[in-house]
TIKE-971460 format. One record per residue (C-alpha): residue number from 1; residue in one letter; chain; y negated, z negated, x negated. Coordinates in steps of 0.05 Angstrom, whole numbers, always signed. Layout:
<sites>
[NUM A A [Y Z X]]
...
</sites>
This chain:
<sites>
[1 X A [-204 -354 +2185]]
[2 X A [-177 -280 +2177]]
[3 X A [-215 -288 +2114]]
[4 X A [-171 -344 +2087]]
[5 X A [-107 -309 +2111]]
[6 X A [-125 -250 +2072]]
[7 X A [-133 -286 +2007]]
[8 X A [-68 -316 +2013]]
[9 X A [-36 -253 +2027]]
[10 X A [-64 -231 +1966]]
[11 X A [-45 -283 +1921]]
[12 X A [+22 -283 +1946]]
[13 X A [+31 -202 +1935]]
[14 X A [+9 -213 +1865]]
[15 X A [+60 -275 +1853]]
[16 X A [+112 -225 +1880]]
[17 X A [+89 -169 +1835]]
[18 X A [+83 -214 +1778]]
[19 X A [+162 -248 +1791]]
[20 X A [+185 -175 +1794]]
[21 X A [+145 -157 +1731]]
[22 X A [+182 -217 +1698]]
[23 X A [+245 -209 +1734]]
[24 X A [+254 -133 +1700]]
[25 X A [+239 -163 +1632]]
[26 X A [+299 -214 +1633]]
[27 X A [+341 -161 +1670]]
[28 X A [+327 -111 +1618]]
[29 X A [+344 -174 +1564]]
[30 X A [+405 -179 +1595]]
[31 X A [+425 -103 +1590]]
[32 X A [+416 -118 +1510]]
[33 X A [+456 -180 +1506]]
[34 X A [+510 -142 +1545]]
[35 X A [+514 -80 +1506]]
[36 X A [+520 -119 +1437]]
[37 X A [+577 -165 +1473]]
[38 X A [+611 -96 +1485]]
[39 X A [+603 -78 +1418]]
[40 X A [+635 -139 +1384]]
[41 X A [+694 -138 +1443]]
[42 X A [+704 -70 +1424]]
[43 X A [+698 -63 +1346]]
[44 X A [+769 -34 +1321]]
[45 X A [+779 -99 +1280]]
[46 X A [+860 -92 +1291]]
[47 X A [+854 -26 +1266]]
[48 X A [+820 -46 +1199]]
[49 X A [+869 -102 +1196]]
[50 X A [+925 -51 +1201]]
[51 X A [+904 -30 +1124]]
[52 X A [+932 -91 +1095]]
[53 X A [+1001 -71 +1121]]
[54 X A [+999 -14 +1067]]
[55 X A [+1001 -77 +1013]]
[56 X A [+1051 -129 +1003]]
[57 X A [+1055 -173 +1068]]
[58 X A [+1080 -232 +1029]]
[59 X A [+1044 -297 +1004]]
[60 X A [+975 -297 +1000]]
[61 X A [+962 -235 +1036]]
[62 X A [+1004 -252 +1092]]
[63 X A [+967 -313 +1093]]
[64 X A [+902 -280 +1104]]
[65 X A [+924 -223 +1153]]
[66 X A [+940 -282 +1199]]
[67 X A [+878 -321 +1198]]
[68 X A [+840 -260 +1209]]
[69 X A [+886 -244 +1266]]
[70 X A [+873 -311 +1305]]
[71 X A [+804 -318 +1285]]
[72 X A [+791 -251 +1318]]
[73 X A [+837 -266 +1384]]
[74 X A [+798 -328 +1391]]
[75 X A [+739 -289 +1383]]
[76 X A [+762 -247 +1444]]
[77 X A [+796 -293 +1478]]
[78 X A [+759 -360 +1480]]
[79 X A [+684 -338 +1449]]
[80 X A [+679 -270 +1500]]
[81 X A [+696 -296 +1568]]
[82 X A [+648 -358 +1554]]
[83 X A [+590 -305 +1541]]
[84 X A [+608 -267 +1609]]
[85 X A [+603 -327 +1640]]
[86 X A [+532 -343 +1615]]
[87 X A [+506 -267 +1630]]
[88 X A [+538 -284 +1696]]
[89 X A [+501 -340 +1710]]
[90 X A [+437 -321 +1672]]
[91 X A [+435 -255 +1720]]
[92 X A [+443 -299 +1786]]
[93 X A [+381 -343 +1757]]
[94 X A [+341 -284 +1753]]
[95 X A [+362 -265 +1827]]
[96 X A [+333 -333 +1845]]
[97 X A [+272 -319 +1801]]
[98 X A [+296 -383 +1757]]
[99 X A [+265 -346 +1699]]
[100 X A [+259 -419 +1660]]
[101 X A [+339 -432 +1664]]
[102 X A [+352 -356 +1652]]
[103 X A [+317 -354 +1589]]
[104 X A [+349 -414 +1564]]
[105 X A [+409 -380 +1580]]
[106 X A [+399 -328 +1548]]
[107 X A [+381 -366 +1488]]
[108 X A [+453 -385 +1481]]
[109 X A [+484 -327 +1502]]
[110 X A [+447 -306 +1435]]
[111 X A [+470 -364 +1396]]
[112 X A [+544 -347 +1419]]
[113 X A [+542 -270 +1402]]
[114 X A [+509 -285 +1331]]
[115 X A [+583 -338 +1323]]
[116 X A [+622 -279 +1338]]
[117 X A [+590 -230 +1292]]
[118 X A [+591 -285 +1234]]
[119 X A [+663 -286 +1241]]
[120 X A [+664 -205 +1243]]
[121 X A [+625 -198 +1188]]
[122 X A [+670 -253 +1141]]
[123 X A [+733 -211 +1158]]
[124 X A [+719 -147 +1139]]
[125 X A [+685 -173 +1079]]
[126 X A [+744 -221 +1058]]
[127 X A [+786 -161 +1083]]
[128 X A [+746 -100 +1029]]
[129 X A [+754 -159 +976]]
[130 X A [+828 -158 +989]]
[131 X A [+837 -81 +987]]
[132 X A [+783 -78 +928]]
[133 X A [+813 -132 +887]]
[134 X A [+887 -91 +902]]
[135 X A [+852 -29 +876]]
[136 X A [+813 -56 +815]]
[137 X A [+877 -91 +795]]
[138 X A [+925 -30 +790]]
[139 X A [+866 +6 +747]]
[140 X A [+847 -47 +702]]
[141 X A [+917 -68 +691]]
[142 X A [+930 -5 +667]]
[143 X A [+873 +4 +628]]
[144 X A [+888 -72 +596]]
[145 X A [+959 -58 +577]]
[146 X A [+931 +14 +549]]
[147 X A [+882 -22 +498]]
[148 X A [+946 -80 +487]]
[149 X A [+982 -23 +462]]
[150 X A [+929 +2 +423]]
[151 X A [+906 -59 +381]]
[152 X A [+982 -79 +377]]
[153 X A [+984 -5 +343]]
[154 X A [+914 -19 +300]]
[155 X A [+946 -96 +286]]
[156 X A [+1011 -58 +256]]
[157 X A [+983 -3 +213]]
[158 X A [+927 -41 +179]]
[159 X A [+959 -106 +169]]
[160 X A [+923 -113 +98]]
[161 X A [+848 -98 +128]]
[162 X A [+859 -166 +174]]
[163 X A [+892 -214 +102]]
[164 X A [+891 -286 +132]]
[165 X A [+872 -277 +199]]
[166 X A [+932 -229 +214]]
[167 X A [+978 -286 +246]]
[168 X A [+922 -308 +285]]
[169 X A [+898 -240 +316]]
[170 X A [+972 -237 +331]]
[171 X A [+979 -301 +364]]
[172 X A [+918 -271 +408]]
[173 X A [+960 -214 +425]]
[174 X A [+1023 -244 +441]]
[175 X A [+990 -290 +491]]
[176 X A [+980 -218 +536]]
[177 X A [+1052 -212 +553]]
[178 X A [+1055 -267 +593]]
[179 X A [+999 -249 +627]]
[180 X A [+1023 -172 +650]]
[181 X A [+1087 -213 +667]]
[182 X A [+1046 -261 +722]]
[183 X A [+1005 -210 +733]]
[184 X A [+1068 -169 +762]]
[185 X A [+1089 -225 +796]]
[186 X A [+1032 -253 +844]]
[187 X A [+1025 -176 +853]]
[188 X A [+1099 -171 +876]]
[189 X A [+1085 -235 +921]]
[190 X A [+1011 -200 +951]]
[191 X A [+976 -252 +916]]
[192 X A [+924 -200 +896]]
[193 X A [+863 -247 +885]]
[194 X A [+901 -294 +846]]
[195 X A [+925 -227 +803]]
[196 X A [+844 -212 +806]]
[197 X A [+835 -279 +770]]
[198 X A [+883 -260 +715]]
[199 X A [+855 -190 +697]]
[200 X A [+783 -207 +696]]
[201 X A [+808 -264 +648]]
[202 X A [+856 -208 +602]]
[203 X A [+791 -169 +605]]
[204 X A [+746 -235 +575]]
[205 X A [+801 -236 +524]]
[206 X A [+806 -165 +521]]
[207 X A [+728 -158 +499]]
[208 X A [+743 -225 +450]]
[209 X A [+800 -178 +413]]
[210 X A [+760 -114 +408]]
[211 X A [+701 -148 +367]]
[212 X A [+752 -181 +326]]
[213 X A [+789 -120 +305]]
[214 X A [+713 -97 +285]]
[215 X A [+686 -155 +256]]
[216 X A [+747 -184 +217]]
[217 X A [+749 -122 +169]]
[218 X A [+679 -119 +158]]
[219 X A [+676 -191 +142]]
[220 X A [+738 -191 +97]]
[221 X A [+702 -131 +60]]
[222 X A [+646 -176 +39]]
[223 X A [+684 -239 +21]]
[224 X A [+733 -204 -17]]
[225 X A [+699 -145 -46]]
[226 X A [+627 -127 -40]]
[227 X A [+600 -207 -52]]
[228 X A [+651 -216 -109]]
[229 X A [+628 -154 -147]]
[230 X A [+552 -175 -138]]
[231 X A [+579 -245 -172]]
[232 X A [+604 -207 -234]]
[233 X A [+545 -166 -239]]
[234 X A [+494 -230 -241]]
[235 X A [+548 -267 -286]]
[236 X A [+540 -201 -332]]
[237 X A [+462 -190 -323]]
[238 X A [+449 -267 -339]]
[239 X A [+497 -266 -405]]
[240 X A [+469 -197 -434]]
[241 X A [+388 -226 -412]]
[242 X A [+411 -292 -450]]
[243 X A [+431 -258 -504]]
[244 X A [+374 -213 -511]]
[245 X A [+339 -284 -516]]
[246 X A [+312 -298 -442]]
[247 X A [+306 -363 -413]]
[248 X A [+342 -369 -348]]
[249 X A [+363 -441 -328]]
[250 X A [+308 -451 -286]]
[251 X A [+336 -406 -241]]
[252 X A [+404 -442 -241]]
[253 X A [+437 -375 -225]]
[254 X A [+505 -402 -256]]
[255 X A [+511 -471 -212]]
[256 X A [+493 -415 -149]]
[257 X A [+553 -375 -165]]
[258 X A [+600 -421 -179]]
[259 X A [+581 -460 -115]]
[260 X A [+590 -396 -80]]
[261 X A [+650 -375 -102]]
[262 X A [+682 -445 -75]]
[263 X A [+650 -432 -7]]
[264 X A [+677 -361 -10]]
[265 X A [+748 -390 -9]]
[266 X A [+722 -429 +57]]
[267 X A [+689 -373 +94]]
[268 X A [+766 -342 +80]]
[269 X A [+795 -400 +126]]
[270 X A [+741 -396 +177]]
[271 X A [+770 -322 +179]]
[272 X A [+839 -343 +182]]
[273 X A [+814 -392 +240]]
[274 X A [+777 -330 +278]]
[275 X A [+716 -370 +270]]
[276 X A [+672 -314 +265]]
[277 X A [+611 -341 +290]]
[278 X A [+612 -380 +231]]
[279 X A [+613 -333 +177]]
[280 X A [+578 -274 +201]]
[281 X A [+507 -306 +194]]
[282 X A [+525 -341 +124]]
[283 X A [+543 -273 +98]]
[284 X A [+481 -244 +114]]
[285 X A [+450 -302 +80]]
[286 X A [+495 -300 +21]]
[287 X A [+463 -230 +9]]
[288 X A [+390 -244 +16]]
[289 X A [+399 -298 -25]]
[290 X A [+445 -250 -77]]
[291 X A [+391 -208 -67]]
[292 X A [+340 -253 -84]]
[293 X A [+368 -273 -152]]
[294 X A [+371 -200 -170]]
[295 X A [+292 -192 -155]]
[296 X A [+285 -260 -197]]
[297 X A [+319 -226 -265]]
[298 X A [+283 -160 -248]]
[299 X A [+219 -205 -248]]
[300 X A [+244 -235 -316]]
[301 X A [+241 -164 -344]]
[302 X A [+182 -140 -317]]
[303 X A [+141 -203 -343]]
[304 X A [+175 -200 -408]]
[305 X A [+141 -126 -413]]
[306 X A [+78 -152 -397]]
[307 X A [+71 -224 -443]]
[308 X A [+92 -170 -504]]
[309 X A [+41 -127 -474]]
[310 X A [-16 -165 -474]]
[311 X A [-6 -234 -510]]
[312 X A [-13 -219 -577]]
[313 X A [-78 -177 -561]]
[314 X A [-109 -224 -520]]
[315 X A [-140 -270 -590]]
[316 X A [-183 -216 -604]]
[317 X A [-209 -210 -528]]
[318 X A [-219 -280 -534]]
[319 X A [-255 -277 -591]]
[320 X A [-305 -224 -577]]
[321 X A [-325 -260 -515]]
[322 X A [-339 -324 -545]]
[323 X A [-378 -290 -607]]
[324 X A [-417 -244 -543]]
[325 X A [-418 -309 -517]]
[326 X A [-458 -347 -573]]
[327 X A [-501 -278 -575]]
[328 X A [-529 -304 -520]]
[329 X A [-532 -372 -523]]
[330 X A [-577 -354 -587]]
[331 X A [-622 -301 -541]]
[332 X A [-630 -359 -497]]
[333 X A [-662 -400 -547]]
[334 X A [-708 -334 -568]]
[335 X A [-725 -323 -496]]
[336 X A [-744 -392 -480]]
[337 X A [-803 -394 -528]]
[338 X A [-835 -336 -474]]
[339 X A [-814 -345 -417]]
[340 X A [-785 -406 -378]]
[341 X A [-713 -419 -353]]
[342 X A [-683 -462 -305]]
[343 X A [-640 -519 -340]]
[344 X A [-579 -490 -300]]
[345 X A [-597 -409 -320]]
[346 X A [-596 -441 -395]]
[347 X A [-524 -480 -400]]
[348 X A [-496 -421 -372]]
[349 X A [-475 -401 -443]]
[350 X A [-462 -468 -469]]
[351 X A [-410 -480 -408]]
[352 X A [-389 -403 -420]]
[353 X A [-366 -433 -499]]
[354 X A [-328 -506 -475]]
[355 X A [-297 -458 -421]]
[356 X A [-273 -407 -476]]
[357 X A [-253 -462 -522]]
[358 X A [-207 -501 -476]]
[359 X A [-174 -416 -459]]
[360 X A [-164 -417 -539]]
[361 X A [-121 -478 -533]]
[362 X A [-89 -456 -475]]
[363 X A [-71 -391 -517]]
[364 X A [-43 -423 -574]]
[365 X A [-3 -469 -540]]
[366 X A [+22 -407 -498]]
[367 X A [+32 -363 -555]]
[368 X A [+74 -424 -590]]
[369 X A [+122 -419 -529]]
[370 X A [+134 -344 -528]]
[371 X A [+154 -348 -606]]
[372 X A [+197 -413 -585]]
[373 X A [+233 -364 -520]]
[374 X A [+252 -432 -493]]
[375 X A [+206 -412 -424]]
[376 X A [+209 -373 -367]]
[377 X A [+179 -310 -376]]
[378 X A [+149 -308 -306]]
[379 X A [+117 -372 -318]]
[380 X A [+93 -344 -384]]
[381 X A [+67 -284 -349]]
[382 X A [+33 -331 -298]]
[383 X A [-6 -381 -356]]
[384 X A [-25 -306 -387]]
[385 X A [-52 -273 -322]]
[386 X A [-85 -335 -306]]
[387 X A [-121 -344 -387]]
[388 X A [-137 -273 -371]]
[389 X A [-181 -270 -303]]
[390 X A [-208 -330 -330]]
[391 X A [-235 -302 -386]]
[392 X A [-259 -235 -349]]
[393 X A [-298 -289 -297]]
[394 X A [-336 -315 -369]]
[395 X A [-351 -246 -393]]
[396 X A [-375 -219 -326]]
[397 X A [-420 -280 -316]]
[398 X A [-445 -273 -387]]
[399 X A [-466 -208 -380]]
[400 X A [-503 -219 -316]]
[401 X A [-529 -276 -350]]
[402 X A [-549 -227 -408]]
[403 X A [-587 -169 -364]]
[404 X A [-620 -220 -330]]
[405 X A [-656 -241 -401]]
[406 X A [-671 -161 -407]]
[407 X A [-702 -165 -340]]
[408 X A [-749 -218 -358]]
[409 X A [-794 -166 -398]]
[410 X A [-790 -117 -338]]
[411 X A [-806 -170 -283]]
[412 X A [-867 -195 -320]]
[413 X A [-890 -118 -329]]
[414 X A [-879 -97 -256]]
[415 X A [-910 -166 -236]]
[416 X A [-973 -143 -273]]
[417 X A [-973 -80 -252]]
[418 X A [-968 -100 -177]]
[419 X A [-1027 -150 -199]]
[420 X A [-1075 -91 -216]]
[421 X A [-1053 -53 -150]]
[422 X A [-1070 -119 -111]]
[423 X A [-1134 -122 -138]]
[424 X A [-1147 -54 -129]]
[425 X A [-1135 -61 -56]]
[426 X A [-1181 -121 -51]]
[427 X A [-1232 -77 -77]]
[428 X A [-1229 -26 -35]]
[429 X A [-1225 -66 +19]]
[430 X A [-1301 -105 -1]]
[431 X A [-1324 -33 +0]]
[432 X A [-1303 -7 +54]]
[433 X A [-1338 -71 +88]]
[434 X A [-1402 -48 +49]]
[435 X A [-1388 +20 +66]]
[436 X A [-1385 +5 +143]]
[437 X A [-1445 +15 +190]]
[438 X A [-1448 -50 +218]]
[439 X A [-1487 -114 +231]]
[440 X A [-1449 -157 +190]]
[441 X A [-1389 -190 +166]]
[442 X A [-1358 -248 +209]]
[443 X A [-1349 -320 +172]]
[444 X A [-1268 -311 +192]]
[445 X A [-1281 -247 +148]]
[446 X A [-1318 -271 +86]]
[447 X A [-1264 -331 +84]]
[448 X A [-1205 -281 +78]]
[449 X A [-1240 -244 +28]]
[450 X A [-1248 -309 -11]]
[451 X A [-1171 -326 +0]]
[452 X A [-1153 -262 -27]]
[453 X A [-1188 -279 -87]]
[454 X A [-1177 -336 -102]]
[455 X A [-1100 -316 -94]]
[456 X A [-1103 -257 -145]]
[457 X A [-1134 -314 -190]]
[458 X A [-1070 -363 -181]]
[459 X A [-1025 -296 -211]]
[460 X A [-1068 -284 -258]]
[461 X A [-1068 -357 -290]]
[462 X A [-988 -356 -274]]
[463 X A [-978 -299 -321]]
[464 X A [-1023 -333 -383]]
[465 X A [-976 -389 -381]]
[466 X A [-932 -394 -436]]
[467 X A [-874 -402 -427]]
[468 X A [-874 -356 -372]]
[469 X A [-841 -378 -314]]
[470 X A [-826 -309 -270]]
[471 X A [-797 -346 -207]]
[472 X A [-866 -382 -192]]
[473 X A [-900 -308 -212]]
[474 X A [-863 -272 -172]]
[475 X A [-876 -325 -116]]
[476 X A [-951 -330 -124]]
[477 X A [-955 -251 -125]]
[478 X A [-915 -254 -56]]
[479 X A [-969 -301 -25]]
[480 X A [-1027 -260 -60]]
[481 X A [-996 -184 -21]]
[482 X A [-990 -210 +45]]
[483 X A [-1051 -248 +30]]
[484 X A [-1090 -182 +14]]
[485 X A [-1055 -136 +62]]
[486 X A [-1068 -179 +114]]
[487 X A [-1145 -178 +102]]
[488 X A [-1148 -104 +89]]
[489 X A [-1111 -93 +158]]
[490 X A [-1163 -139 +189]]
[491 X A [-1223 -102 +153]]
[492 X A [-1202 -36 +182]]
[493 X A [-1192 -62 +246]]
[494 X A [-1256 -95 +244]]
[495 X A [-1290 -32 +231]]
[496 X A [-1255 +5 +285]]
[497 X A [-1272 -48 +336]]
[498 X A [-1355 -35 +313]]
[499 X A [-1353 +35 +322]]
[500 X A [-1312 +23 +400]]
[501 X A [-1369 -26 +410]]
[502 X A [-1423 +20 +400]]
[503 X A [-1389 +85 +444]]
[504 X A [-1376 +31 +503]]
[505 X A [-1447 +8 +501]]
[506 X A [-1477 +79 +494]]
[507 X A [-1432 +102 +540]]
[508 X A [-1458 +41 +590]]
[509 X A [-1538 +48 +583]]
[510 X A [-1529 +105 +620]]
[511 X A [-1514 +58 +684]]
[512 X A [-1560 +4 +669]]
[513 X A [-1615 +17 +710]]
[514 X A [-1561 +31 +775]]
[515 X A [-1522 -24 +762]]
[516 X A [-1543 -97 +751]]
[517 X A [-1476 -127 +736]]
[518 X A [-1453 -66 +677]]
[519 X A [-1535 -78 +655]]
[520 X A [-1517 -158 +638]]
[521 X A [-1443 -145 +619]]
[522 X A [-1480 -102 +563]]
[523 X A [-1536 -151 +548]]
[524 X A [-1475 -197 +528]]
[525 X A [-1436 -156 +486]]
[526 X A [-1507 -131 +451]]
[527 X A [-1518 -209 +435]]
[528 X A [-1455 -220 +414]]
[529 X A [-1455 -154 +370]]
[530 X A [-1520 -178 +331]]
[531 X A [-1484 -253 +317]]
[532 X A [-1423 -222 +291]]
[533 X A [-1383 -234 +347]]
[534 X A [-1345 -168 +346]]
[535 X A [-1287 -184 +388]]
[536 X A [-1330 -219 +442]]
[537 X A [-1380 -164 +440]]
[538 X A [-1320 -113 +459]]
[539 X A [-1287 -152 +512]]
[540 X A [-1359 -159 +556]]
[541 X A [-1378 -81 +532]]
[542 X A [-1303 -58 +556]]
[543 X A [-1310 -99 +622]]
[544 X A [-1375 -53 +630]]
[545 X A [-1349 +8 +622]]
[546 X A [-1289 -7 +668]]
[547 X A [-1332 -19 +721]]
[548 X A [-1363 +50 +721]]
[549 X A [-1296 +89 +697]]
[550 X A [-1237 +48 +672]]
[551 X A [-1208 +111 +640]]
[552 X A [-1269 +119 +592]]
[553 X A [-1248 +60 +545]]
[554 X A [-1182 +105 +521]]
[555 X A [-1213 +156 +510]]
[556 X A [-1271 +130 +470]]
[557 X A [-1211 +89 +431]]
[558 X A [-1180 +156 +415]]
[559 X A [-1252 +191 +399]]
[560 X A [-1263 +130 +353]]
[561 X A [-1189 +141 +320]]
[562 X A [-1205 +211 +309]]
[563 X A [-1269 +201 +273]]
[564 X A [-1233 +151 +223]]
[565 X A [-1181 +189 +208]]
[566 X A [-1231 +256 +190]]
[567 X A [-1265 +203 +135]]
</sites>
């Protein structure tokens, strides 16, 4: 029983604790809410109001001063006693231990302080936009009726830079006046945002003036001046190149100008009209496109230069490579008798002469124009350059063409001469078979040697045929080296193999009586040895030698290496 009466003590003591625990929190939550409804109830907002007394208390500002004012009082009146209420009444639910109610409580008590500062926060911002906008105005205004003064003065003294659109930038100007003057006024009244309105539209207008007094001259400059000159000079350039005999119309340089001086006259009213963004980017087009036509004459000149340069010696280029040209074509027939061309190889020069013929009658038809001067020089230039690389293609493929005929001797003698070193090779290879100390020579063996021959033979009846044909040579001696190379690699390895054969198995009779298995590992590679069997016979005489030292094989394969290379 005492037992049960202690447990319940227990668990009440800590329920206690714990409700204390708790209680402190929301006491301590309360402090907070407290001390930040002190510090709105408290912030010196009449005394930041009192700053708008220094401007004019009329209209607008008026106006504002007293919704502040009441929004504030209602603030402190109305909004601060209902919060003391609810810290009242959250701090007697925490004396009950209520903690649910309590916190709900305080969740509006939060609610209702964040109102208040909302409302603190707008006024002193709507009130610093009030004394800002006051401030801003009295220096921009100045600063605005400073630069009126100042185009008015630019306007006046360099009347003649701004030609038609004088009475418009005017116009632009006049409309300030009015401005300054209800400016003044909503000032006078303390309507100082509406007055905010108005200067950051002067200063929009402002900004619009400036780059007109910049742009207007500059834009005037080129219409009038600078684009009219380059017109005479191309009107003077195309007269004095037409007289000197050039042919121009294709350019249609004089329908250009006269079209742009027309649109000149209405890039003048677009002035007039402040249109700017209108004209600027056509002017810089008018002068890449000015600038073009001047590149287009230049080119006239330059390929005038070059069809006097190089037409009238460009029969006698012709010439020489059609007459190098037939040179050939009659080598080809000489050639064919000894040695065998492909149908393609021999039309080359054939095609070479109906190529060079049809760039004759392209010549003389382009040489009749130049002595007519009713073309283009450029295109003139362009039918010449192209006659010419034509013409250089011919000749460079005729000459290849050509060296390969002079080859045909040299291939045939450096075929023949590789024939004598294959045989040669073959030769040395049958003796150093007879040579060798061994057994034998393997049926594998005897058939490469046979193959070798019987390739050398093939080149050898290739280069009696007449007419010669060097491709299949060539092709046949190919097969016949690797052929022969092949079986003199295989020969020497062969031999190598013999003399590794015999180490291992002298080597291994020294362990044949000891050990059975190394004694008919060697009886093996002995039989195979006497059949021929050379690779066979290593493998079993290798896997008898490893048995009794698997390091012996290297170095027999080196000892054996050695001994060749002493021969």
């Amino acid at each position: 029983m005492i037992k049960y009466i202690i447990i319940v003590v227990v668990v009440l003591l800590a329920l206690l604790m714990a409700g204390l625990v708790v209680r402190r929190k929301h006491n301590a939550e309360i402090g907070r809410l407290d001390k930040e409804k002190l510090q709105i109830q408290h912030y010196p907002i009449f005394e930041e109001l009192a700053k708008v007394k220094a401007l004019n208390m009329n209209g607008q500002t008026e106006e504002l001063f007293e919704n502040w004012r009441n929004r504030w009082l209602d603030v402190v009146d109305k909004q601060i006693p209902k919060i003391d209420e609810l810290l009242f009444d959250a701090e007697e639910f925490v004396d009950r231990f209520k903690f649910k109610k309590a916190s709900h409580t305080e969740r509006d008590i939060e609610q209702e302080l964040a109102k208040c500062e909302q409302v603190r926060v707008q006024i002193i911002t709507e009130l610093d936009e009030l004394i800002g906008s006051e401030e801003k105005n009295r220096i921009e205004i100045e600063q605005l009726k400073e630069y009126y003064r100042s185009a008015r003065k630019t306007i006046l003294a360099h009347q003649h830079s701004f030609g038609p659109a004088l009475e418009a930038l005017e116009k632009k100007l006049e409309q300030f006046t009015p401005k300054f003057e209800e400016f003044d006024e909503l000032t006078k009244d303390g309507n100082y945002l509406q007055a905010r309105e108005i200067v950051l539209q002067l200063n929009s207008e402002a900004q619009e003036i400036f780059s007109l007094l910049n742009d207007v001259p500059t834009l005037l400059t080129e219409i009038q001046t600078k684009i009219p000159t380059a017109i005479h000079e191309l009107r003077n350039g195309q007269r004095e190149m037409e007289e000197q005999r050039y042919y121009l119309r294709h350019l249609e340089l004089t329908e250009y100008l006269n079209g742009l001086e027309n649109e000149l006259e209405m890039l003048k009213t677009a002035i007039a009209e402040l249109n700017l963004p209108a004209v600027s980017p056509r002017i810089q087009t008018i002068n890449d496109e000015i600038d073009h036509f001047y590149n287009l004459l230049e080119k006239e000149v330059m390929a005038r230069k070059y069809v006097e340069r190089n037409c009238s010696g460009m029969y006698s280029v012709i010439n020489d490579v059609m007459r190098l040209t037939k040179d050939i074509n009659d080598e080809v027939a000489y050639v064919q008798h000894s040695y065998r061309l492909q149908d393609k190889e021999a039309e080359i020069p054939k095609a070479g002469l109906k190529h060079l013929e049809v760039l004759q009658r392209r010549y003389e038809l382009l040489s009749t124009r130049v002595q007519e001067e009713k073309s283009a020089y450029s295109s003139l230039q362009e039918e010449l350059k192209e006659i010419t690389d034509e013409i250089e293609q011919i000749a460079e493929e005729q000459e290849k063409f050509s060296n390969k005929l002079k080859n045909l001797r040299i291939d045939e003698n450096k075929a023949r001469a590789e024939l004598e070193t294959l045989k040669r090779l073959l030769q040395d290879t049958e003796r150093l078979l007879g040579r060798a100390n061994i057994p034998g020579i393997p049926e594998e063996m005897d058939a490469r040697l046979e193959e070798a021959a019987e390739q050398i033979f093939v080149v050898v009846q290739s280069l009696q045929e007449v007419p010669l044909n060097i491709i299949q040579v060539n092709q046949h001696l190919l097969n016949a080296k690797q052929s022969i190379e092949e079986t003199h690699e295989k020969a020497q390895e062969m031999i190598e193999n013999v003399l590794i054969i015999e180490r291992l198995i002298q080597f291994g009779n020294r362990y044949r009586a000891t050990n059975r298995q190394v004694h008919e590992y060697l009886l093996e590679a002995e039989d195979a040895f006497k059949k021929f069997r050379y690779i066979k016979a290593l493998e079993d005489a290798a896997k008898a030698v490893e048995i009794i030292d698997p390091n012996a094989i290297k170095r027999i394969e080196e000892l054996v290496q050695e001994q060749l290379l002493t021969k």
